[in-house]
C-alpha positions as CSV (number, residue, x, y, z in Angstrom):
1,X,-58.7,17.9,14.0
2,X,-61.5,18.1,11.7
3,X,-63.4,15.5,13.4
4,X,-62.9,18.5,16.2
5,X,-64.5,21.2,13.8
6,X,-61.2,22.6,14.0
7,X,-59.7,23.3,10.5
8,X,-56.6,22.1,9.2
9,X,-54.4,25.2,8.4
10,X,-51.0,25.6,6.5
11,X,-49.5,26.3,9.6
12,X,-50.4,23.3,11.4
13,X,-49.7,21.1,8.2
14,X,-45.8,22.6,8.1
15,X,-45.4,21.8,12.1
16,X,-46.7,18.3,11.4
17,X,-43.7,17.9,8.3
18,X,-41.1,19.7,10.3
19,X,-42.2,17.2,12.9
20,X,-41.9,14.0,10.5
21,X,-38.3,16.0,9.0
22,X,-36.7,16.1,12.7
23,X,-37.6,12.6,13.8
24,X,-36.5,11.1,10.3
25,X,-39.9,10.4,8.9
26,X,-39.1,11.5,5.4
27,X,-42.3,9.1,4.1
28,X,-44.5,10.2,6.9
29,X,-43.2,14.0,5.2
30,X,-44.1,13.3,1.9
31,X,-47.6,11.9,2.7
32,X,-48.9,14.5,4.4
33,X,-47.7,16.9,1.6
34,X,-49.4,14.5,-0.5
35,X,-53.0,15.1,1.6
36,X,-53.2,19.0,1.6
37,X,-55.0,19.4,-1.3
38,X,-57.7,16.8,0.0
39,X,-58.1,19.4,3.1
40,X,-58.0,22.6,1.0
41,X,-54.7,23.6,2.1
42,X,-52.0,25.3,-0.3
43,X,-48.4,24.6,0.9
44,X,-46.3,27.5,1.2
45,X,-42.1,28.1,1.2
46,X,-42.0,26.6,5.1
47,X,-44.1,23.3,4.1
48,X,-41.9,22.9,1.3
49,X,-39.0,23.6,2.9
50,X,-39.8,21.2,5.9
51,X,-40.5,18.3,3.4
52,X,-37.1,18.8,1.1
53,X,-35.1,19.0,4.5
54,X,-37.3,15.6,5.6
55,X,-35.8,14.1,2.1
56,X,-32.2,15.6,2.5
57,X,-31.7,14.3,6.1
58,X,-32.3,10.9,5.0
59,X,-30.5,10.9,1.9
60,X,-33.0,10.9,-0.8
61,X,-31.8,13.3,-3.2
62,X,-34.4,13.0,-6.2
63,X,-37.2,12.9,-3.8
64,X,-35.7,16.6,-2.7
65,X,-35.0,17.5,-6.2
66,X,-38.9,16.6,-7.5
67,X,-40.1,18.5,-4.9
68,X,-38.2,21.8,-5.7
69,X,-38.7,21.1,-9.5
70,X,-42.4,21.1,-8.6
71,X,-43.2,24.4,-6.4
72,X,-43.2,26.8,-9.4
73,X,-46.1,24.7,-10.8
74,X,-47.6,25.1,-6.8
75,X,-46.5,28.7,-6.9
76,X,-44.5,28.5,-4.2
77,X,-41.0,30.8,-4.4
78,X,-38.1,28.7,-3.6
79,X,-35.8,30.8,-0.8
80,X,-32.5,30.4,0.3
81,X,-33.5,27.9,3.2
82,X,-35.2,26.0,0.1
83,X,-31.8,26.0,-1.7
84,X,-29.8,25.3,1.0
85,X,-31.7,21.6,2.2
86,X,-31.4,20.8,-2.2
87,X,-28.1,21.5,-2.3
88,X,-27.6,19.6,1.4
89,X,-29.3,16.9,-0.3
90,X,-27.0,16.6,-3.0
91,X,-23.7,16.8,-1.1
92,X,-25.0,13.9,1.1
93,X,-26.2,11.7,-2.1
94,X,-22.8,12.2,-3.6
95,X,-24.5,14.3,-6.5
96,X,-21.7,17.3,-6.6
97,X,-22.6,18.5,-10.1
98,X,-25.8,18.8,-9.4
99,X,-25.1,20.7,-6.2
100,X,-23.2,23.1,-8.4
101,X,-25.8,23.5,-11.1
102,X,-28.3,24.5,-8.4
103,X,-25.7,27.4,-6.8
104,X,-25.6,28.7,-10.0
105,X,-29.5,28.6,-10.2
106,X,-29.8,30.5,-7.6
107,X,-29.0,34.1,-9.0
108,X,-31.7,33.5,-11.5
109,X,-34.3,32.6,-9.4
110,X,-33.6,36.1,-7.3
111,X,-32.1,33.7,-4.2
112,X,-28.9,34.9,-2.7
113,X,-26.7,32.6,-1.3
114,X,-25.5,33.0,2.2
115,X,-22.5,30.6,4.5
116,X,-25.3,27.2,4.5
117,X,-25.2,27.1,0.5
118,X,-21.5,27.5,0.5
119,X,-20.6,25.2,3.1
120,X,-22.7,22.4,1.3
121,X,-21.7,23.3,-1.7
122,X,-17.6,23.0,-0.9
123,X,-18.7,20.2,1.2
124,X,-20.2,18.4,-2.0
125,X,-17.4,18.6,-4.1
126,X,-15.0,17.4,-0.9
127,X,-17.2,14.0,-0.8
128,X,-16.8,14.4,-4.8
129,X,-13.2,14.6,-4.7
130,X,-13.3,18.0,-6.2
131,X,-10.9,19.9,-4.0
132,X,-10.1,22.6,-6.7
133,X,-13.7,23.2,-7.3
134,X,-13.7,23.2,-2.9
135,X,-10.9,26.1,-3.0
136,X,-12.4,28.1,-6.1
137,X,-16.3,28.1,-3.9
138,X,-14.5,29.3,-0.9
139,X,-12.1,32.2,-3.1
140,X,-15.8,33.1,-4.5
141,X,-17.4,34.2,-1.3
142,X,-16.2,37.3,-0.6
143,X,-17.0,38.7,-4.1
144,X,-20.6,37.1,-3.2
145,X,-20.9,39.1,-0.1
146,X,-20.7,36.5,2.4
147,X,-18.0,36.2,5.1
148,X,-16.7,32.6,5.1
149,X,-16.9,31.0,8.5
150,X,-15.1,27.7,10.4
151,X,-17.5,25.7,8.6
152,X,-16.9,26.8,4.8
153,X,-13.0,26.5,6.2
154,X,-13.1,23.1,7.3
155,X,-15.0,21.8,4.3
156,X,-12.0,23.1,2.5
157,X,-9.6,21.5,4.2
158,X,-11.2,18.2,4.5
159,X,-11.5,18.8,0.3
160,X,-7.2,19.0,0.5
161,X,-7.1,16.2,2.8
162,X,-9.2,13.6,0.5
163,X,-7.8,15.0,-2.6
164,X,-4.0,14.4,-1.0
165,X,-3.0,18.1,-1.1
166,X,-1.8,18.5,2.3
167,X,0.2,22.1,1.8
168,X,-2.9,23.5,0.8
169,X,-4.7,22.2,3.5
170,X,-1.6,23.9,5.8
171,X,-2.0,26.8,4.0
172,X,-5.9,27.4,4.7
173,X,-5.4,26.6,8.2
174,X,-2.9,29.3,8.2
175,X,-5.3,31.6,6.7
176,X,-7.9,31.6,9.0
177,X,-6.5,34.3,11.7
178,X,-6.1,36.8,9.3
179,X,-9.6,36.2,8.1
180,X,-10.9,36.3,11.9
181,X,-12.1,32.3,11.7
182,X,-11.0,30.5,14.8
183,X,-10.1,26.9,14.3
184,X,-11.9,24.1,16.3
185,X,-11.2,20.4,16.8
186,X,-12.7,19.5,13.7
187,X,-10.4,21.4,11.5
188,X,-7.8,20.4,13.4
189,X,-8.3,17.0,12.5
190,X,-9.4,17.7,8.7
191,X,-5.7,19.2,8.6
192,X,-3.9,16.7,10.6
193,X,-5.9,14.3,8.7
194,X,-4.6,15.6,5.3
195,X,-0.9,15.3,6.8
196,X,-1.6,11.5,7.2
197,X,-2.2,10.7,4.0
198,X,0.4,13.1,2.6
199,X,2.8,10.6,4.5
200,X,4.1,14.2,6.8
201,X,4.0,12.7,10.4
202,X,6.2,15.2,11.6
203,X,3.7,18.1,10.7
204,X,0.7,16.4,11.9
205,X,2.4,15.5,15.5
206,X,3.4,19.7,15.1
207,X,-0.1,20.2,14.5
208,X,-1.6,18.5,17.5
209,X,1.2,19.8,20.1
210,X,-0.2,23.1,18.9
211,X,-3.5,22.7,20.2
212,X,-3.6,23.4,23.5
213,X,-1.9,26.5,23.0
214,X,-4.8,27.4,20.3
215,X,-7.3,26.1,23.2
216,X,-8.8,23.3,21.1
217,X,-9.3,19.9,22.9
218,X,-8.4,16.9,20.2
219,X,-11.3,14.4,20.1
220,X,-11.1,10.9,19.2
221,X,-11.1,11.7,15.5
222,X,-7.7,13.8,16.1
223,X,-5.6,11.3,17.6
224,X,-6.6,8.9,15.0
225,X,-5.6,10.8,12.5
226,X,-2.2,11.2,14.3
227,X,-2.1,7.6,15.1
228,X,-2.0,7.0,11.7
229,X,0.2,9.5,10.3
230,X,3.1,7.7,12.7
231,X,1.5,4.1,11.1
232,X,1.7,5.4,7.8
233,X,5.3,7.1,8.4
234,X,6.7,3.9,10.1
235,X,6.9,5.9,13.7
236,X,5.0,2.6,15.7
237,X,7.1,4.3,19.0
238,X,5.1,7.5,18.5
239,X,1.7,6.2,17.6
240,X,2.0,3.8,20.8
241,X,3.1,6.9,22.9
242,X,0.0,8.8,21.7
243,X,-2.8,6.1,22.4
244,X,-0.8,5.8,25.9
245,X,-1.4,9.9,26.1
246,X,-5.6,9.8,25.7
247,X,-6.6,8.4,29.0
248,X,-4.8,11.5,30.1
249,X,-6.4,13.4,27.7
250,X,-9.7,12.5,28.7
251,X,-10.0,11.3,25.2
252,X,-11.8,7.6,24.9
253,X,-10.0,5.4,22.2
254,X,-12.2,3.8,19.9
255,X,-11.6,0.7,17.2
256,X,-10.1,3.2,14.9
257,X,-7.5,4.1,17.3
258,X,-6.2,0.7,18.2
259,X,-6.9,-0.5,14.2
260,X,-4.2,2.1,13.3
261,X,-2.0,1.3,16.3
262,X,-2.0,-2.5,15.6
263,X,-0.9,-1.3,12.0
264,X,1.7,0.8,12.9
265,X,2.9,-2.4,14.9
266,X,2.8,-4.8,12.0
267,X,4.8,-1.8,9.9
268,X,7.6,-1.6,12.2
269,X,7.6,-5.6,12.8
270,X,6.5,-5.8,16.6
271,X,4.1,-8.5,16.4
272,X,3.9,-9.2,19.7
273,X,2.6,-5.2,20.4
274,X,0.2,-6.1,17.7
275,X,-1.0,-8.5,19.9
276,X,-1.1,-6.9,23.0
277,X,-2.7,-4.2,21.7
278,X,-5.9,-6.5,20.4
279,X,-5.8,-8.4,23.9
280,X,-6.0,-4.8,25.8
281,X,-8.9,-4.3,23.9
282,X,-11.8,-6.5,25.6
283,X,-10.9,-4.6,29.2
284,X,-10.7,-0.7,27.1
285,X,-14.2,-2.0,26.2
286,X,-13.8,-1.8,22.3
287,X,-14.7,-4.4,20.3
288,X,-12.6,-5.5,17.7
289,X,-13.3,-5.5,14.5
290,X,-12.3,-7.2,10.8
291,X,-9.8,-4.0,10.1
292,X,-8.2,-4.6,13.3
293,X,-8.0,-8.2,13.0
294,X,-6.2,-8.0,10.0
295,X,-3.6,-5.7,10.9
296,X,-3.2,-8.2,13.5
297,X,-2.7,-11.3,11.7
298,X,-1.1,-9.2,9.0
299,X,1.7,-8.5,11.6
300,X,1.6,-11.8,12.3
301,X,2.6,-12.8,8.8
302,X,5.4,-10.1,8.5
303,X,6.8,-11.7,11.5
304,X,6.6,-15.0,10.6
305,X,4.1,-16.4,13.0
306,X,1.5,-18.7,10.7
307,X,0.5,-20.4,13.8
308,X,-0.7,-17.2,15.6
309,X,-2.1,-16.0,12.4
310,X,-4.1,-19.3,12.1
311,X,-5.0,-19.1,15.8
312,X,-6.6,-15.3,15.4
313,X,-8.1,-16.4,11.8
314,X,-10.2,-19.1,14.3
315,X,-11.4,-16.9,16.8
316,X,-12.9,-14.5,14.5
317,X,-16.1,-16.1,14.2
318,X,-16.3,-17.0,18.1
319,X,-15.7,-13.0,18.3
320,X,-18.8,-13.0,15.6
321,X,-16.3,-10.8,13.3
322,X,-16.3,-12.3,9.7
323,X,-13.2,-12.4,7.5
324,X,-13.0,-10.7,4.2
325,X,-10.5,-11.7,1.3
326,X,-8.1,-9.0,3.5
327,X,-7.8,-11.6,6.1
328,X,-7.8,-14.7,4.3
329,X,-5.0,-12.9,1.7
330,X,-3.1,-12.4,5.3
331,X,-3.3,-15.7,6.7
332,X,-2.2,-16.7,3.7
333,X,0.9,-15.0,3.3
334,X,1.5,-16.2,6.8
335,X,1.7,-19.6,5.7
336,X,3.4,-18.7,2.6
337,X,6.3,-17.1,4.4
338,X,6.5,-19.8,7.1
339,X,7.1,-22.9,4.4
340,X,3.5,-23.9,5.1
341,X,2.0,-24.6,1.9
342,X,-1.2,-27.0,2.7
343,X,-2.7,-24.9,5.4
344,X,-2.0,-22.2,2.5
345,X,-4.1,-24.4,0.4
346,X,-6.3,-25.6,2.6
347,X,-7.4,-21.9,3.6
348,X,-8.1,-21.1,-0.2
349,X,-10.0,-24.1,-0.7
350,X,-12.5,-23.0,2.7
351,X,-12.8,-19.1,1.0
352,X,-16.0,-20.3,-1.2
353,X,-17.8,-22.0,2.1
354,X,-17.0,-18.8,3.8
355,X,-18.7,-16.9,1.0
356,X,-15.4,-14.9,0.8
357,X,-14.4,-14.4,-3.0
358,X,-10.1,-14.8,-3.7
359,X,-8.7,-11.7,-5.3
360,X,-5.4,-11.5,-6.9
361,X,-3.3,-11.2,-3.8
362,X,-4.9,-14.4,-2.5
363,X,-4.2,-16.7,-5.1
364,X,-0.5,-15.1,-5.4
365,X,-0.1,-15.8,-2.1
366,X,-0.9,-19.4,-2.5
367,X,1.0,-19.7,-5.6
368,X,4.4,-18.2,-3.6
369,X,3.2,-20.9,-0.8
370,X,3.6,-23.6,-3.4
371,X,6.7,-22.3,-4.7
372,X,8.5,-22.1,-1.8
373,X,7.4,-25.3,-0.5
374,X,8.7,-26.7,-4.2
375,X,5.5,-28.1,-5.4
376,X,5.7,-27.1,-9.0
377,X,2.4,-28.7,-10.3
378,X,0.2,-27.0,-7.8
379,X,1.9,-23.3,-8.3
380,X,0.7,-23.9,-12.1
381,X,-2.7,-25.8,-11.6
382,X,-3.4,-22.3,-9.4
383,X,-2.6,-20.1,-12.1
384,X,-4.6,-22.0,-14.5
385,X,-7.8,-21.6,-12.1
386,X,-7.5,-17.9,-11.6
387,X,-9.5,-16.8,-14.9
388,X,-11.9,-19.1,-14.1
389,X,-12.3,-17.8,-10.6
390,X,-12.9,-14.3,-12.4
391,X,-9.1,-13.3,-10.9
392,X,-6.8,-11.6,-13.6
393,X,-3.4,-13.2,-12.8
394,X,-0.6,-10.6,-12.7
395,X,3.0,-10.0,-12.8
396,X,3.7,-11.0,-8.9
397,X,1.4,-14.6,-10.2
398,X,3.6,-15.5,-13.1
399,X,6.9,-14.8,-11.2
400,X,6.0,-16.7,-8.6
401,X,4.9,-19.4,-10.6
402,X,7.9,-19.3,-12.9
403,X,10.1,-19.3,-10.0
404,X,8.4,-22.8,-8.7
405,X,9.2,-24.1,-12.6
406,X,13.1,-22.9,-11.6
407,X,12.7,-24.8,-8.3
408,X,12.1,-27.8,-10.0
409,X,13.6,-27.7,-13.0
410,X,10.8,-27.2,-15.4
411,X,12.8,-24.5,-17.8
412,X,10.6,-25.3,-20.5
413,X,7.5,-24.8,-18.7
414,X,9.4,-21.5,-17.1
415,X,9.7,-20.4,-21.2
416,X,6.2,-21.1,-21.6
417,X,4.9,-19.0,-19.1
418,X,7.4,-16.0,-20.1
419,X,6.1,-16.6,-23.8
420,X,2.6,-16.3,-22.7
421,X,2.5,-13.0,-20.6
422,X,2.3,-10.5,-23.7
423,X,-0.8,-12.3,-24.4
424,X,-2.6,-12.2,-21.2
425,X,-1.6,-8.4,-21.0
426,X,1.3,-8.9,-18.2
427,X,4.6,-6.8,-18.4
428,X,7.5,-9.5,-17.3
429,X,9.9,-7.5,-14.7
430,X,13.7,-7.9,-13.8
431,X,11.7,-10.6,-11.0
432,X,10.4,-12.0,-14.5
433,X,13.6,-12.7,-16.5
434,X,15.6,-13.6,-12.9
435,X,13.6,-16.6,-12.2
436,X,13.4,-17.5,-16.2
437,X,17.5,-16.9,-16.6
438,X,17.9,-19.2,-13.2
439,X,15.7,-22.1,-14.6
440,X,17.5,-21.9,-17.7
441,X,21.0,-22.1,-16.3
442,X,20.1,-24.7,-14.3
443,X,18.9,-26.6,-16.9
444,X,22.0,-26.2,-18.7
445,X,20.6,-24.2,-21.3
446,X,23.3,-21.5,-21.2
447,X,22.4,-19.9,-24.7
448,X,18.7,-19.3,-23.7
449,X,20.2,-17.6,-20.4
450,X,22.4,-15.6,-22.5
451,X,19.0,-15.0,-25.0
452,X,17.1,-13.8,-22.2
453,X,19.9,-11.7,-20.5
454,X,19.7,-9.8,-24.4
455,X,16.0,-9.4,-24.3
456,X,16.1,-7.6,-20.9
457,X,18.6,-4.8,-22.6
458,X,16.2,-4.7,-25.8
459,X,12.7,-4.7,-23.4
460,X,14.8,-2.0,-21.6
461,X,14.2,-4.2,-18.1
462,X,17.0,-3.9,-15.3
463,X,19.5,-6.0,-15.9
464,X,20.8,-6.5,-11.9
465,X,23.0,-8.7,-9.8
466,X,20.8,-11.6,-9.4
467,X,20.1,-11.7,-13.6
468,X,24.2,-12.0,-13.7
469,X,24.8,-14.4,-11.2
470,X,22.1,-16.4,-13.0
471,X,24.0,-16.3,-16.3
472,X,27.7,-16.8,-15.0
473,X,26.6,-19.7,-14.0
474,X,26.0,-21.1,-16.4
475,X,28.5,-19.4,-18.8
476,X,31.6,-19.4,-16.5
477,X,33.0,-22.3,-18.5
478,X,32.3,-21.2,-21.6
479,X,34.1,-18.9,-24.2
480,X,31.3,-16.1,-23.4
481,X,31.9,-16.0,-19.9
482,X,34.9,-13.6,-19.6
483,X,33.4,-11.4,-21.7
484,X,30.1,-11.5,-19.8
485,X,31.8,-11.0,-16.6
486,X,33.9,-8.0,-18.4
487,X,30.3,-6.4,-19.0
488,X,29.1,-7.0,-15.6
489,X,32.0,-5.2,-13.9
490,X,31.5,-2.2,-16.0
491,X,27.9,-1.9,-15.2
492,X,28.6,-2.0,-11.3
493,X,27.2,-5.1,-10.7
494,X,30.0,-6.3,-7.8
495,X,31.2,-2.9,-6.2
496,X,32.2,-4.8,-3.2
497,X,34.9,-7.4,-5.1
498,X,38.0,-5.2,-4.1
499,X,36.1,-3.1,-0.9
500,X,39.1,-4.7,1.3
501,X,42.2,-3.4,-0.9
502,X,43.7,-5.2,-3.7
503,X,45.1,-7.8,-2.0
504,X,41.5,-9.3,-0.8
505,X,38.7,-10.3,-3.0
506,X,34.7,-10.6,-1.4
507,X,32.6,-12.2,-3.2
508,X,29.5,-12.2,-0.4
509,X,27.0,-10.8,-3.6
510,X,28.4,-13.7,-6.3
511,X,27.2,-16.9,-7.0
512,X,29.5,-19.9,-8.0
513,X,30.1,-19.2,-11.9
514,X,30.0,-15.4,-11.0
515,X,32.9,-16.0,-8.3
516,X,34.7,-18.4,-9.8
517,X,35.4,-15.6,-13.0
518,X,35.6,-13.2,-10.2
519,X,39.1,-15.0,-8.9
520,X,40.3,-15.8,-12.5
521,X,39.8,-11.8,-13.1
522,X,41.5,-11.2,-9.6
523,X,44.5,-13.1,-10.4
524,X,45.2,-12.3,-14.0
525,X,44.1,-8.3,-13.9
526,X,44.9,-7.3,-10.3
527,X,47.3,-9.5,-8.4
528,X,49.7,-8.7,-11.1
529,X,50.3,-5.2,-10.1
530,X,50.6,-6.3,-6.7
531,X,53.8,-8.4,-7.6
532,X,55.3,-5.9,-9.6
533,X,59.2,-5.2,-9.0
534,X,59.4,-2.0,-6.9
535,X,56.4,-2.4,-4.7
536,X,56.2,-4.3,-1.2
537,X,55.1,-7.6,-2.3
538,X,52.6,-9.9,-0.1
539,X,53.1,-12.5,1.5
540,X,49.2,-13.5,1.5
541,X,46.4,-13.0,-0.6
542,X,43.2,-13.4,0.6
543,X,39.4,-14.6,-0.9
544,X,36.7,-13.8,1.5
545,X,33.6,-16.4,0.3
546,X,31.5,-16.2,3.7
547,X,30.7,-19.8,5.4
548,X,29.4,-22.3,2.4
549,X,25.8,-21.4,2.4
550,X,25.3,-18.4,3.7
551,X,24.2,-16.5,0.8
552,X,20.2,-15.4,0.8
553,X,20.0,-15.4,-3.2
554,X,22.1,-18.5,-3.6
555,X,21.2,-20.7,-0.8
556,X,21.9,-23.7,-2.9
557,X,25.5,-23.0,-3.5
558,X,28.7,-23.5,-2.2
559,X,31.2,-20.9,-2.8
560,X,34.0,-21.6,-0.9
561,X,34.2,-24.9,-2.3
562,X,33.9,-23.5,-5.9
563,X,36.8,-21.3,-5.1
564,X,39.2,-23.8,-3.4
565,X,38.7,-26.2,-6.7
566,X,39.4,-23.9,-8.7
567,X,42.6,-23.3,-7.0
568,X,43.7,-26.8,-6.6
569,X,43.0,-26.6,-10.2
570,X,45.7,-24.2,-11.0
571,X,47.7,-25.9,-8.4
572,X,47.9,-23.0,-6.3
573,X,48.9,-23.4,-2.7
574,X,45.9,-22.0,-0.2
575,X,44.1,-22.9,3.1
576,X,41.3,-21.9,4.9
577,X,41.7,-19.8,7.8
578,X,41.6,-21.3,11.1
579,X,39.5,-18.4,13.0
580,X,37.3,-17.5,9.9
581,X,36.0,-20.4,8.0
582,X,34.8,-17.9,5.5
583,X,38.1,-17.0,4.7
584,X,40.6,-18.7,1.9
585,X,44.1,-17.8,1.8
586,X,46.9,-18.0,-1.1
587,X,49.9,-18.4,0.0
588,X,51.3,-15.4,-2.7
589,X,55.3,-15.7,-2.0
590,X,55.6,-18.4,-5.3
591,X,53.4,-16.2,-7.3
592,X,54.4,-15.3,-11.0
593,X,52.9,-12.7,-13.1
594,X,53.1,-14.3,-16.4
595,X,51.3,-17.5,-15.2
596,X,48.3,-15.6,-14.0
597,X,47.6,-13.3,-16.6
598,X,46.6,-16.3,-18.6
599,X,43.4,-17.2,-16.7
600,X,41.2,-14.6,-17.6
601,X,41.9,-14.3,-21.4
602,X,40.1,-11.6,-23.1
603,X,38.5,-14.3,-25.6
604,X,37.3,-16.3,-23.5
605,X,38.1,-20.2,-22.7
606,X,38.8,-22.2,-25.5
């Protein structure tokens, strides 16, 4: 221009930043606020303005803040349009107190705040996680003077929604009529949004049938928030049902939608929906991505598919998607669940070459693999590595490596690890002492059973079925075992022994010492009564032990056999029933009270 002879003005200096501001030139900005001085030209509020909205658009906070700080020294007044692009600055650096401290500069500096300020303001301490601060801005305004609009509104809400307080984001929505604001599709979704991650899928489903009515058309962002309130509330029906609605809708789905989809299909088990769903993708034209992968193999783990989990692990990279410890902690526990410890191994050992770093839930994952596939040595050689992979092994890691010391029959090494958890900061859990009591009692170490059994009452650690069962075990022979039993009963631990009536004892929850004091109770506490003169006396009594190995928790035992030696024992006539193989009968008509009260003695065996 001035090769021209024209002269370079303010005015043409302030369209040239507003220029750089609009096309995201925030250096470009700077620079040529730089040069005015060289060309005799004094910035004003609009040059100033321009460059601090330049700096706010692309995010650089201090840059906006230095340039306010420095117009008194330029003698420029700062004005509310000045303010506003500071404070917008702020709220999109993630800078909420300073966003606050300059509202409450404004006054001062004779600048009155109008619906911008506020609505970056609230905005600022939503992305801070400051929803009270939010609701206190927005309760402010009307003493200020200034009419709050759908934009202060839906910064609220989306405040409630990331802070988790869903009835008050229900209750600003319900506000806004009275205060003349008409909601749109964004506050629709900010609300809906919040009832997602309040866990109230009912509401947010309410919410969206409500729409129409309020004639607001849900976007994308909508139905994936109401997607994921069904994922979230177990509803995968639903949230299938609604991504079926959007074609209709004229609503596009987008990876978010069939991320949260896939998801509510691994929740509810329906792997092969998870599936479908990612296949569907390619022709929907969405590209999947890591999120969705893992919920895919994820539901490919819960349904006990490692193949299929290994299979969509490989075609990640093909699909040029890279796994993240998510994925790898999936695959994993795919192989874990499915008895499949090397590839379990095998995919931990390829985590460093894929410059993917193992977090807790990976290396618990592998140390359950090892333990269920009874390989003892490498469950502990894994637990030893984890501080030295920078992984702080937790209460999940030493149960699960305890319980592969219980599989093989390493009780001391199962004490050992117990022992060493108050050091390394771990609280044992009823999981804990389970696996510890088990090792013990099938190491036939029945007084450290019966030590660690105490130590859960004095730790004040639930003391349940499966801590009993371990401890009956192996006390059911001993002089403490009647008593033990005794305590059991009155703590509820078998409310199912006499579910059938008196003259049938289950014993589906016991394991073999548990159920074999179960029948000695049964016959010297409660058959009694039944052969008492006066009552109808039967002819039959019956032991219902399910078919041998049937029991999850006690895979390894045999009841029914326990029980029918323990009546050939006592030389009591019985049989198995011919069309229930679960079933043992006594044959009751020889039965006499005074030689059963004997087998449960209140002092225990001798």
């Amino acid at each position: 221009m001035q090769a021209s002879c024209v002269e370079v003005n303010v005015y043409h200096c302030s369209a040239a930043i507003s220029a750089c501001e609009k096309g995201g030139q925030w250096q470009l900005a700077l620079s040529l606020l730089s040069r005015m001085p060289e060309v005799r030209v004094v910035p004003n509020e609009i040059t100033c303005n321009a460059a601090i909205s330049a700096c706010e658009k692309c995010g650089q906070w201090q840059l906006a803040l230095s340039l306010l700080s420095q117009m008194p020294e330029a003698r420029v007044e700062p004005n509310e349009i000045t303010c506003n692009a500071a404070i917008s600055a702020c709220e999109k650096g993630g800078q909420w107190q300073l966003a606050l401290n300059l509202l409450r500069l404004m006054p001062e500096a004779r600048v009155v705040p109008d619906k911008i300020t506020y609505s970056a303001a609230i905005s600022a301490c939503e992305k801070g996680g400051q929803w009270q601060l939010a609701l206190n801005l927005l309760s402010l305004m009307p003493k200020a003077r200034v009419v709050p609009d759908k934009i202060n509104y839906n910064a609220a809400i989306s405040a409630c929604e990331k802070g988790g307080q869903w009835q008050l984001a229900l209750n600003l929505l319900s506000l806004m009529p009275e205060a003349r604001v008409e909601p749109n599709e964004i506050t629709y979704s900010a609300a809906i949004s919040a009832f997602e991650k309040g866990g109230q899928w009912q509401l947010a489903l309410s919410l969206l049938s409500l729409m129409p009515e309020a004639k607001v058309v849900p976007n994308e962002i909508t139905y994936n928030a109401a997607i994921s309130a069904c994922e979230k509330g177990g509803q995968w029906q639903l949230a299938l049902i609604l991504l079926s609605l959007m074609p209709e809708a004229r609503v596009v789905p987008n990876k978010i939608t069939y991320s949260a989809a896939i998801s509510a299909c691994e929740k509810g088990g329906q792997w092969q929906l998870a599936l479908s769903l990612l296949s569907l993708m390619p022709d929907a034209r969405v590209v999947p991505n890591k999120i969705t992968y893992n919920a895919a193999i994820s539901a490919c783990e819960k349904g006990g598919q490692w193949q299929l989990a290994l299979n969509l692990l490989s075609l990640m990279p093909e699909a040029r998607v890279v796994p993240n410890e998510i994925t790898y902690s999936a695959a994993i526990s795919a192989c874990e669940k499915g008895g499949q410890w090397q590839p379990a191994l095998n995919l931990l050992s390829l985590m460093p070459e894929a410059r993917v770093v193992p977090n807790e839930f990976t290396y618990n994952a592998a140390i359950s693999a090892c333990e269920k596939g009874d390989q003892w040595q490498l469950a502990l050689n894994l637990l030893s590595l984890m501080p030295e992979a920078r992984v702080v092994p937790d209460t999940f890691s030493y149960n699960a490596a305890i319980s592969a010391c219980e599989k093989g029959d390493q009780w001391q090494l199962a004490l050992n690890l117990l022992s060493l958890m108050p050091e390394a900061r771990v609280v044992p859990n009823e999981f804990t002492y389970n696996a510890a009591i088990s090792a013990c009692s099938k190491g036939g170490q029945w007084e450290l059973a019966l030590d660690l059994l105490g130590l859960m009452a004095q730790y004040e650690v639930v003391r349940n079925q499966v801590a009993y069962n371990a401890v009956l075990d192996a006390v059911f022979d001993k002089r403490q075992g009647c008593a033990l039993f005794n305590e059991a009963l009155s703590l509820g631990m078998y409310p199912r022994l006499l579910e059938e009536g008196e003259s049938s004892l289950e014993l589906h929850e016991l394991s073999c010492g548990a159920a074999v004091l179960a029948v000695r109770w049964w016959l010297a506490e409660v058959v009694p009564r039944l052969l008492m003169a006066g009552t109808a006396r039967p002819a039959r009594l019956n032991i219902i032990t399910g078919w041998g190995k049937s029991r999850k928790e006690w895979s390894t035992s045999d009841i029914r056999a326990a029980v029918i030696q323990l009546l050939d024992q006592l030389q009591l006539k019985s049989w198995i029933d011919d069309t229930n193989q679960g079933l043992v009968i006594i044959d009751a008509r020889q039965l006499e009270s005074s030689a059963l009260r004997p087998l449960f003695p209140p002092s225990g065996f001798i």
